[in-house]
C-alpha positions in Angstrom: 0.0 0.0 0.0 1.2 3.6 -1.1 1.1 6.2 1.4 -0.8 8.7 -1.3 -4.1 7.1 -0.7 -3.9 4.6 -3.5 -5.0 0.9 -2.9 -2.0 0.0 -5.1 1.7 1.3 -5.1 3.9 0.4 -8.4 6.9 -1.1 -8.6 8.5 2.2 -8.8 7.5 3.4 -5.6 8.4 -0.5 -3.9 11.7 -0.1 -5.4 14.5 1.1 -3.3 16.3 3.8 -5.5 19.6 2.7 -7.0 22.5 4.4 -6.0 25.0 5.5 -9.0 28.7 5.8 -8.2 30.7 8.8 -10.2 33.3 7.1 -11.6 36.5 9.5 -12.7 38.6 9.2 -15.3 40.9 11.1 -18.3 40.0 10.3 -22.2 42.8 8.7 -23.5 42.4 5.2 -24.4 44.5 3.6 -22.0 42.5 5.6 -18.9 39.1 4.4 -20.1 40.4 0.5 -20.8 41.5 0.8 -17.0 38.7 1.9 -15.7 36.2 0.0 -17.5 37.9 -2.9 -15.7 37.5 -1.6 -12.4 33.9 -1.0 -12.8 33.2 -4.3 -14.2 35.3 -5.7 -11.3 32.7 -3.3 -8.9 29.8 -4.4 -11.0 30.5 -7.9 -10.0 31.2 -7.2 -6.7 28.3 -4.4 -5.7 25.2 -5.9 -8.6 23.3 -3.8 -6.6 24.9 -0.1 -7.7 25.1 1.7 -10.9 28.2 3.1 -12.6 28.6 6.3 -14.4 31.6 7.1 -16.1 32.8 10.5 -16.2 35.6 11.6 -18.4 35.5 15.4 -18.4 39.5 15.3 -18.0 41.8 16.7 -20.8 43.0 14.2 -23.6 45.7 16.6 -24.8 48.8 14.7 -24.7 51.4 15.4 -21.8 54.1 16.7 -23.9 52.0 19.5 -24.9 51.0 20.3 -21.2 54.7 19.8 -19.5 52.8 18.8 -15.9 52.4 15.6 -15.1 50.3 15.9 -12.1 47.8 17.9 -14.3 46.0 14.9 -14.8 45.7 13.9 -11.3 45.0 17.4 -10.2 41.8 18.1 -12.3 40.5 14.6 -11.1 41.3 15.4 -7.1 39.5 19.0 -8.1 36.5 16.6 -9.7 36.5 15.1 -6.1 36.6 17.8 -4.0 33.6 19.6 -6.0 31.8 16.2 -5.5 31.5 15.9 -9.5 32.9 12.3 -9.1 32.9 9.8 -6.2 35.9 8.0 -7.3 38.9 8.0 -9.5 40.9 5.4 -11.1 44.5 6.4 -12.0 47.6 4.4 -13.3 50.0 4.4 -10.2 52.9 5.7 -11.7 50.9 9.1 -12.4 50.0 9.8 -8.7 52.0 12.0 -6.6 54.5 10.2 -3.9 52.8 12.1 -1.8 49.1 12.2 -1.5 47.0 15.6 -0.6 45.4 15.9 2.5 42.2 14.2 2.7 42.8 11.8 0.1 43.7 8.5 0.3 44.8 5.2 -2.4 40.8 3.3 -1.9 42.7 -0.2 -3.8 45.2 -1.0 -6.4 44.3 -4.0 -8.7 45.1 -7.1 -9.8 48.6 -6.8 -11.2 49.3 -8.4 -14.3 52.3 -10.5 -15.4 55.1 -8.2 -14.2 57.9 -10.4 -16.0 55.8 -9.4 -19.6 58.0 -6.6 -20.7 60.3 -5.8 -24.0 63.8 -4.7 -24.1 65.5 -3.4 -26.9 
């Protein structure tokens, strides 16, 4: 029974509302491969959320910028303004030192770490 007076309530209104999680991320190709495996690992793991991927972040290549933490700034600003919920990042782009109020939530499955090519 609805609480509006009606006899019957829909499914809608039985339905608890399901939450969406912000995910953030930068355009290039590589960023969006990652993160679309973390959210179908988070899929797996939370079937009852909703994923939304954000990727407002620059795609202009690094050489053209000069700052590597550009990229991990804008995202932490994306945070801070609430915009996204959560970021995924390759490790080697973060700072050694994190800002205040932030904090590494996981790292991932590593892959093979002997797979690598020397010339």
């Amino acid at each position: 029974m609805s609480g509006n007076g009606n006899a019957a309530a829909t499914a809608e209104e039985n339905s608890p509302k399901m939450r969406v999680i912000r995910v953030g991320t930068r355009k290039s190709q590589l960023a969006r491969i990652q993160t679309d495996s973390v959210v179908t690992t988070l899929k797996a793991s939370y079937p009852g959320l909703q994923f939304e991927i954000r990727d407002k972040i620059l795609d202009t290549a690094l050489s053209k910028i000069g700052e590597k933490s550009l990229f991990t700034k804008e995202l932490e600003h994306a945070l801070e303004k609430n915009e996204v919920d959560l970021v995924v990042h390759s490790l080697k782009d973060l700072p050694t030192v994190l800002p205040p109020g932030f904090t590494i939530g996981a790292i991932c499955k590593r892959e093979n770490p002997h797979d690598a090519v020397v010339f």
